[in-house]
Each structure stands twice: as C-alpha cells, then as structure tokens.
C-alpha positions in Angstrom: 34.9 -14.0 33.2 32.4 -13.1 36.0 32.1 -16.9 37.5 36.2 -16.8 37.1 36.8 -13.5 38.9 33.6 -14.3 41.4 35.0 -18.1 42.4 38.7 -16.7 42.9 37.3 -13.4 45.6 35.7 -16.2 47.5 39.3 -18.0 47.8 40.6 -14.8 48.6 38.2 -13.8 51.3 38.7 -17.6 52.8 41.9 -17.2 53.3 42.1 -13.4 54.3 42.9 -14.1 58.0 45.4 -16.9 57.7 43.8 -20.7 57.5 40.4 -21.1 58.6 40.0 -23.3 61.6 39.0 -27.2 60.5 40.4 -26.7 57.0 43.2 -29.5 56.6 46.7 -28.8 55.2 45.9 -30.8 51.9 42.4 -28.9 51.5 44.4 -25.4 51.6 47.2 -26.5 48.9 44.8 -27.4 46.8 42.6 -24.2 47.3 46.2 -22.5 46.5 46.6 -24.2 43.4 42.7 -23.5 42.6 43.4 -19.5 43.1 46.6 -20.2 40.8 44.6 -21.7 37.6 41.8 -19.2 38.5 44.3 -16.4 38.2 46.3 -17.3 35.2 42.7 -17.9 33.4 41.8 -14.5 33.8 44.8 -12.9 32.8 44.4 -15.1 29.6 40.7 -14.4 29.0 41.6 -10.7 29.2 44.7 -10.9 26.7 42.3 -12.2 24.1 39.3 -9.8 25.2 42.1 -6.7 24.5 43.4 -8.6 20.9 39.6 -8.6 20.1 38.7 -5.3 20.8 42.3 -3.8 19.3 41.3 -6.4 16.2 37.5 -5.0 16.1 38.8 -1.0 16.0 40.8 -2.1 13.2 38.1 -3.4 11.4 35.7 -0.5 12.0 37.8 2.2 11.3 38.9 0.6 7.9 35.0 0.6 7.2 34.6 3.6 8.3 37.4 4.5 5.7 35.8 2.7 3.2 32.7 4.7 3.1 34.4 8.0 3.1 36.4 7.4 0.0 33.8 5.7 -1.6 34.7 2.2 -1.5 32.2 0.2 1.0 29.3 -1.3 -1.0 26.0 0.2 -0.9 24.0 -1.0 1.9 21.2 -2.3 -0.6 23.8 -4.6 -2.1 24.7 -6.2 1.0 23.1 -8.8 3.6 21.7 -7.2 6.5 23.8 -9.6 8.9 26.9 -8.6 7.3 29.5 -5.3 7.0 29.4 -3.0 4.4 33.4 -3.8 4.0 35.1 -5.8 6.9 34.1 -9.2 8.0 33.7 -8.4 12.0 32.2 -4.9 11.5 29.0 -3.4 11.8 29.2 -0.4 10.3 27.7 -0.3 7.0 27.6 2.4 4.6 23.8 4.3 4.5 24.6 7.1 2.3 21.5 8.1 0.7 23.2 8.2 -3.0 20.2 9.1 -4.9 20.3 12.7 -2.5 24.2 12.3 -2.9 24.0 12.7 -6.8 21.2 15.4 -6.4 23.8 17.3 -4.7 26.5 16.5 -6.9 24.4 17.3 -9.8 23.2 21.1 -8.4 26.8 21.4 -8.0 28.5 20.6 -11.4 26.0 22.7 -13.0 26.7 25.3 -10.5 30.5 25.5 -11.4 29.5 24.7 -15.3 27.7 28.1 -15.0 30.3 29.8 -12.7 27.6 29.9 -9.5 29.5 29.9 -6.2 27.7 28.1 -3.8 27.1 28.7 -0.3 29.0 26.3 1.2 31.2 25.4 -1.6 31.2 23.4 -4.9 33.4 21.0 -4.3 31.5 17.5 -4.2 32.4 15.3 -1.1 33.6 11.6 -2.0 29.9 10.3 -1.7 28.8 13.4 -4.4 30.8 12.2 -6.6 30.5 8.8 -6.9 26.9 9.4 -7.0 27.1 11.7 -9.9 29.4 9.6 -11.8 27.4 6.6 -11.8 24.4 8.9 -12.7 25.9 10.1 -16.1 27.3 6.6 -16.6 24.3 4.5 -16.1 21.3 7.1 -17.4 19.5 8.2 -20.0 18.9 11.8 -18.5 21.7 13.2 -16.4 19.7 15.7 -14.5 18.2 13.7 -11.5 14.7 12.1 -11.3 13.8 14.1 -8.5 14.5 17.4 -10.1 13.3 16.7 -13.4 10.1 15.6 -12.0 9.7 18.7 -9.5 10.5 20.6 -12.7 7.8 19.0 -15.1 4.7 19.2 -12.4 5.3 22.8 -12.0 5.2 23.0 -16.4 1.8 20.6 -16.3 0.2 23.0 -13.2 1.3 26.2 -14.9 1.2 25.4 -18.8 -2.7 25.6 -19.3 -3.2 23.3 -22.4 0.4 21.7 -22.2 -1.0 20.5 -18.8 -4.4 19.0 -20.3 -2.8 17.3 -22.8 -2.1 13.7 -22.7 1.1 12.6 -22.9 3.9 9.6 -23.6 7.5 9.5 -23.4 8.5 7.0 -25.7 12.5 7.9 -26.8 12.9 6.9 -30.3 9.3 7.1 -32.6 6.0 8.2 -32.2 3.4 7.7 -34.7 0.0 9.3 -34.6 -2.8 7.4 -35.3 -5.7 9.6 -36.5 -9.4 9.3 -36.4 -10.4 11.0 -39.3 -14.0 10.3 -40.3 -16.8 7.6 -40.0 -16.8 7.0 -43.8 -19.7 4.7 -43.4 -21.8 3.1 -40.4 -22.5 5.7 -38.0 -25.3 5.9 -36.2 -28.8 5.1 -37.8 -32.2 4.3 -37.2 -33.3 0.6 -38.4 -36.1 -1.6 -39.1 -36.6 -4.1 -35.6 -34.7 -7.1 -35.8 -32.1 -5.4 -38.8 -28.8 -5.1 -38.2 -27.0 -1.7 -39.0 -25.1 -1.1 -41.5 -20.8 -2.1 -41.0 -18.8 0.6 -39.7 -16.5 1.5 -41.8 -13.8 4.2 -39.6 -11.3 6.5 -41.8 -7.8 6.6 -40.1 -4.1 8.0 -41.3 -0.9 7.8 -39.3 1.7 10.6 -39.2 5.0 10.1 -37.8 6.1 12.6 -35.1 10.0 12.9 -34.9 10.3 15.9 -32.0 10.0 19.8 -32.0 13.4 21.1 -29.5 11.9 23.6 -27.4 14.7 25.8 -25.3 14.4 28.4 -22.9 17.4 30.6 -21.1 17.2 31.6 -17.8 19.6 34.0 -16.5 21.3 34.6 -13.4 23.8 37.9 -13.4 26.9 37.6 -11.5 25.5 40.0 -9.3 23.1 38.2 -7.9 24.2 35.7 -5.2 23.2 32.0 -4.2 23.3 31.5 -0.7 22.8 28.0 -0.6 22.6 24.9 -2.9 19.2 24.5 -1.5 18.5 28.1 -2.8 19.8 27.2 -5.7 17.7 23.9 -6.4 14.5 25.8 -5.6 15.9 28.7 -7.6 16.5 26.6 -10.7 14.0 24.4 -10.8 10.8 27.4 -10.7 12.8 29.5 -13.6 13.3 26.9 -16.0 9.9 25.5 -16.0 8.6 29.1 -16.0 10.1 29.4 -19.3 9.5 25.9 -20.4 5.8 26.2 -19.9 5.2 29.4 -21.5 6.9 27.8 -25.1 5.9 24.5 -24.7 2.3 25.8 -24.5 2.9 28.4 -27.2 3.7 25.1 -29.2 0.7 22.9 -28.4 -1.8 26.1 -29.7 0.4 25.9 -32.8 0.3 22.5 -33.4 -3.9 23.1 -33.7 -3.5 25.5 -35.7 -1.3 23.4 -38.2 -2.9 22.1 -41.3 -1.6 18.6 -40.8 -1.3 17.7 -37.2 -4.5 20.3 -36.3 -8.1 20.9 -36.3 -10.4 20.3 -39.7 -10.3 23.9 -41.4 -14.2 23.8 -41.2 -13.4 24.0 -37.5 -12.3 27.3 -38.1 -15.0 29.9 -37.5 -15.7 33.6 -37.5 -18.7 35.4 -35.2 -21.6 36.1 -37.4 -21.4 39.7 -37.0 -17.3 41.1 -36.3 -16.5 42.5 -32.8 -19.4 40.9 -31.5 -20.1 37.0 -29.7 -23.2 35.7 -29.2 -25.0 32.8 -28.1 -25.4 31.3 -31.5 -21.7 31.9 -32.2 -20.5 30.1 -29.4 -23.3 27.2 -29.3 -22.7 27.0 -33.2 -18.9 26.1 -32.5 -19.8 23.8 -30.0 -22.2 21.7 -31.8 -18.9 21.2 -34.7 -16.7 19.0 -32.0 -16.8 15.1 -32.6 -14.9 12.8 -30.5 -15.9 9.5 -33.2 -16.4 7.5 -29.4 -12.9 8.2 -28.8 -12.5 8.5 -24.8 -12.1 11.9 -23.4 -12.8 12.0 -19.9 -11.5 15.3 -19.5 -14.7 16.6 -21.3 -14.6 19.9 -23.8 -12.6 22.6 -22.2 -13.0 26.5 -24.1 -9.7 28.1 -23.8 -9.2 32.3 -24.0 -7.3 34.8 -22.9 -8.4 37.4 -19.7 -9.4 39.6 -22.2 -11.6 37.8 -24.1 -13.2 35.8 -21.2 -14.4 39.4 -19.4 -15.1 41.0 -22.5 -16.9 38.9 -24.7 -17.7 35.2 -23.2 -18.9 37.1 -19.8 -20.8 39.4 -21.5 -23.1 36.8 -23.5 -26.8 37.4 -21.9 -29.9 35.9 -22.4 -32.9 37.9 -23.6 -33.4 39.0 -19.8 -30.0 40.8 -19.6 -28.4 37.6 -17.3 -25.1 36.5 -18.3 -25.0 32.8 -19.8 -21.5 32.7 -17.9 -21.1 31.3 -14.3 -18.2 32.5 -12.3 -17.1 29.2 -10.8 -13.5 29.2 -9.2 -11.8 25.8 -8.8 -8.4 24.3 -7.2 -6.9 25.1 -10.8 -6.4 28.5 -11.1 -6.8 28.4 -14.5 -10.6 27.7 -14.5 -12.6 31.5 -14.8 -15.9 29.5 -14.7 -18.2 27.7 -17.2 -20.9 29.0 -19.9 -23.4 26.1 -21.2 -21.7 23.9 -18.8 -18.4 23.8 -20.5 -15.4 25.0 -18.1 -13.9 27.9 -19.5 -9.7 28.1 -18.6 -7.8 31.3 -19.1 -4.7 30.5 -21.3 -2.6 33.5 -22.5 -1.2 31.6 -25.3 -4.8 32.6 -27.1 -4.6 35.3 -28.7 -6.9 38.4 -28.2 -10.5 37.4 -29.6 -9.3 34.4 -29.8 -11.7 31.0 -28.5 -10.7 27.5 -28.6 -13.0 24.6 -28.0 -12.1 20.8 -27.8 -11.2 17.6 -25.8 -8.0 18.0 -24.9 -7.2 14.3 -24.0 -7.6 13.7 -28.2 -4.2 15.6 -28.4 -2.1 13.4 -28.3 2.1 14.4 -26.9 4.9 13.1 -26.8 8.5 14.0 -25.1 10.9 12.2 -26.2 13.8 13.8 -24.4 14.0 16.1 -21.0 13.4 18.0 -19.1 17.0 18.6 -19.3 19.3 21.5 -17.8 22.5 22.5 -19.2 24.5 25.1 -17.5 27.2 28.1 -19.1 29.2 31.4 -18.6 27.4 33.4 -21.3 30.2 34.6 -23.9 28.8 38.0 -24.9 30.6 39.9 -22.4 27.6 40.0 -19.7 29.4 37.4 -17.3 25.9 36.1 -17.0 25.4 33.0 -15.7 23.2 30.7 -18.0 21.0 27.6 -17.8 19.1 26.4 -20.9 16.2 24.1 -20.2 15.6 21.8 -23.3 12.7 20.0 -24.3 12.2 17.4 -27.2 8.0 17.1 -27.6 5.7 17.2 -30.4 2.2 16.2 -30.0 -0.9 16.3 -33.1 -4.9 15.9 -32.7 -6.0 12.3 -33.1 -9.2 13.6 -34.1 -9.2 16.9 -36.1 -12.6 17.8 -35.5 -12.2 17.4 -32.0 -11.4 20.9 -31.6 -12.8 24.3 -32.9 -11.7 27.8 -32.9 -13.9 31.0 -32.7 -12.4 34.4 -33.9 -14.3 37.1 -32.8 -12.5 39.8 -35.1 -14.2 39.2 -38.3 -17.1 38.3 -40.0 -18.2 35.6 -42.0 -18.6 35.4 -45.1 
C-alpha cells in the first residue's frame, strides 16, 4: 500500500502545474491511465484491509466471550501458535484455574457455613468451572494448595505427629513389625567361623484408619473481611485443632498394647517423686532399633513441667545439671541431657517421659486433611468447619520406645 499511494503522489506532483514541458501527448495519457489503476488499487486494497479488520474484531471479541463464560480451552490444551477459540485470534484464555478453584472452593464453603465474604460469594464463571472440575475429577475436594498449607502447619506444630514418618496410601496399610532377633545377633566367634544364621521375629497388623475431627467455630458475630482473610483464617484454626488430637492419638497409639511399646518398656523411677541419672540412663539403655534405620536418632519427649522440674534438675555429684539448654529452629527442642535432644510435647502427661526413634512409628493417612463447612443447629447461629482426618499409625519395633513415670516407685 505504501509503494501504491507513494508511485501515484509522484503522478500527482508531475502533473500539478498542467503538462510538464518535453512530455509528449501519448506519454501523459498513459501517466493518466497509470494514476487511474493506481487509484482504483488502493481503494480496493483498503476495502479488504476494513473487511479484515471488521472480520478480526469479530473473532476477538467472540474469544474474548469464550473465556468469560467458560468456554475457550485452557491455554495448556492448546498450540502456542494457535487461539484459544477462533481461528484468526490471538487471544487465548490464561486463567490460572488451579487459583480459580481455590477461590471457588473458600467460597462454597463460605456460603455452606453461612460466612459472607468481603467481596461477595458468588463465584465468577472461571470459579466455577474450576471448582466443578475439582469435585469431579479428585479424590479430595479441598484444593492441594490448601490442604498442604494446612498439613505443614499440623507437622511444625504437632510435636510427635510431626516426627513421625508417614504414608498416604488410600485403601490398606499393613504394619510390618520387627519384633525380636530370635536367633543370630551379634556374637563373638572363633577366626575364620562363620556366625550363627539370623533368624528375625516379625508379625503384620493391619491398620484400617482412626477418624480424627476437630470443630472450629466462627460466631456470626465475628466478621470476614476478605476471602483472603478467610483462607488464612481457616487454614491456622483447623490445623490448630487437628494437631493437638492427632498428636493426642500418636501418644496413645504407644501406649496401646498391640500397636505400642514392649510392656517391659514401661518403667517407674527407683525412688517415687524423684529422677535420677540412673533412672533415665536405665531407660535409655532399654531402646533397640534391630538395625532398623532411624536417622532421626532417639528424641525424649515431656511436658514443660517435667522438663524444668525433674530432667533439668538431674546433677552430677558436683551439683551441675546433666541437662544442656540448647535452643534450635524447632521450637519444640528445650535442649539435650546425655546427648539426646529433649522436645517439649504437652500431649505427655505430668511426670511423664518418653524415649524412642520416632521414624520406627510408622503412619499412615489414608484420607484428608479435609474441611467441611455448616450453620450449627443448636440455636448458636455459629458458623462451623469440621477438619477431618483418617490416620492410624503403630511402632514397627516395640522396643524402640520407652516410657519413664516419675510418680511411683518400682516394685
């Protein structure tokens, strides 16, 4: 189009004055005829250029229309070179879905529970897609994202919960434990003799899922002001109350007379009220791992109580405390005595110790985290969210752990 419009000004500026001197009549008719061609060119070339870019706003804002009600084809399912509806256009549709159902998610529970939200609850097209094809096509409906944020801050805050090693398959679990080296442990030989054949004492109990739920409760006075609030809001209280009984659970499961440590690796203090070196070294000297791997090393649990008033107080005969006061980036960890780390866990009980490997107890969740919201019935007009966990867990090695109650004697 430039050349075209450039060649006909020069025609034009030729002739501007009337017929340049030394140009003959048949040179100047067919200049004229030139300028004619040149000028009906144009006025095609910009008759098409006008259809084109009439045909192209068309085609954009039916893309554009596409995206908005949810229709245009996720930009990961589409070449690169090509539209995300109309063949011609360039716009493409780059919602991010997986923050689309995040939102949509935060906001069904939100009405589920009767929250307004700043804002507004109502999902936008994008929302709701999202969170359809989220319940459609998962497992879990609450988002990956959330349930993560949700689990970390259970693991960082759940003291033994947190230590424990853990799987997620869905549907079985079966615990393999190491119960005994029945024959073939270590010995001292003749040179040149082999040992004697190991012979390793196992039994396998199935683990089908303990439900553990907590309620957190929002009153309908309290307000949300906005679904970013809300996320943050949610996410802290239900693993608040998740961690506290899913660590109540693990300290039970020890304690259980199948899934739990040996009942010989239940111990009293030699004299009651009182702890002692030889108490807490006699406990120690109990654990067996059977080579099993525990990088994790023996952890004592206690409560505050009994960490400052009885494992702090240990002294040797020259009145210095066995017990180092060693902080660490877990806020758990008080210090260590005979080089073991010593974690305060208010799930002990008062005069309570527990010694072991914590990587030998072995978890499982088989569903959740998972969130459900409701408008409690009881006449509160609270607004509800149950968090739900499916988890078991067992030692693999029973004598991998020991308690030491410091309340009675023995016998």
């Amino acid at each position: 189009m430039d050349e075209l419009l450039k060649e006909l000004q020069a025609l034009i500026d030729k002739y501007a004055e009337g017929t340049p001197e030394g140009v003959t009549e048949e040179e100047a008719k067919q200049d004229e005829e030139r300028m004619a061609e040149l000028t009906a060119e144009i006025e095609r070339k910009t008759t098409e250029q006008a259809e084109q870019r009439k045909t192209r706003a068309a085609a954009v804002a039916a893309a554009r229309s596409a995206i908005e009600s949810g229709a245009a084809p996720k930009v990961s399912t589409v070449p690169l070179a090509r539209s995300a509806s109309a063949a011609g256009a360039v716009v493409r549709d780059t919602t991010d879905y997986e923050a689309a159902a995040k939102r949509g998610w935060l906001k069904d529970i939100a009405t589920r529970a009767g929250v307004q939200l700043g804002g507004g609850n109502e999902m936008t097209t994008q929302e709701r897609a999202a969170f359809t094809a989220l319940t459609t096509n998962t497992d879990a409906v609450i988002p990956k994202e959330i349930q993560g944020q949700i689990i970390s801050l259970v693991d960082n805050s759940a003291v033994l919960f947190g230590d424990v090693s853990r799987s997620t398959f869905k549907h079985q679990f079966e615990l393999v434990r190491h119960t005994g080296i029945a024959q073939g442990d270590a010995e001292q030989t003749d040179e040149g003799k082999a040992p004697t054949d190991e012979k390793n004492e196992f039994d396998t109990i199935g683990l089908v899922g303990v439900e553990i739920k907590k309620t957190v409760k929002l009153s309908r006075k309290m307000a949300v002001q906005s679904i970013d609030g809300f996320e943050n809001w949610l996410i802290s209280e239900v693993a608040a109350r998740i961690a506290v009984a899913a660590n109540a659970f693990v300290h039970t499961r020890l304690d259980d007379a199948k899934l739990g440590m040996a009942v010989d690796n239940k111990l009293t203090v030699a004299k009651a009220g009182t702890l002692t070196k030889a108490d807490i070294v006699k406990t120690l000297g109990l654990l067996k791992t059977f080579a099993n791997p525990a990088p994790k090393g023996c952890i004592i649990y206690a409560n505050n109580n009994t960490i400052w008033n009885y494992i702090a107080m240990v002294e040797d005969a020259n009145k210095r405390s066995y017990f180092v006061d060693e902080k660490s980036d877990d806020p758990a960890v008080q210090g260590r005595i005979f080089g073991r780390i010593v974690k305060q866990d208010d799930a002990c009980g008062d005069g309570i110790i527990k010694v072991g490997y914590p990587d030998l107890i072995k978890g499982n969740a088989f569903d959740g985290v998972d969130v459900t919201g409701y408008v409690a019935t009881d006449g509160s007009q609270n607004h509800c969210f149950d968090g739900y966990l499916l988890y078991d867990c067992g030692l693999a090695v029973p004598q991998s752990f020991a308690q030491l109650t410091i309340g009675g004697a023995s016998a």
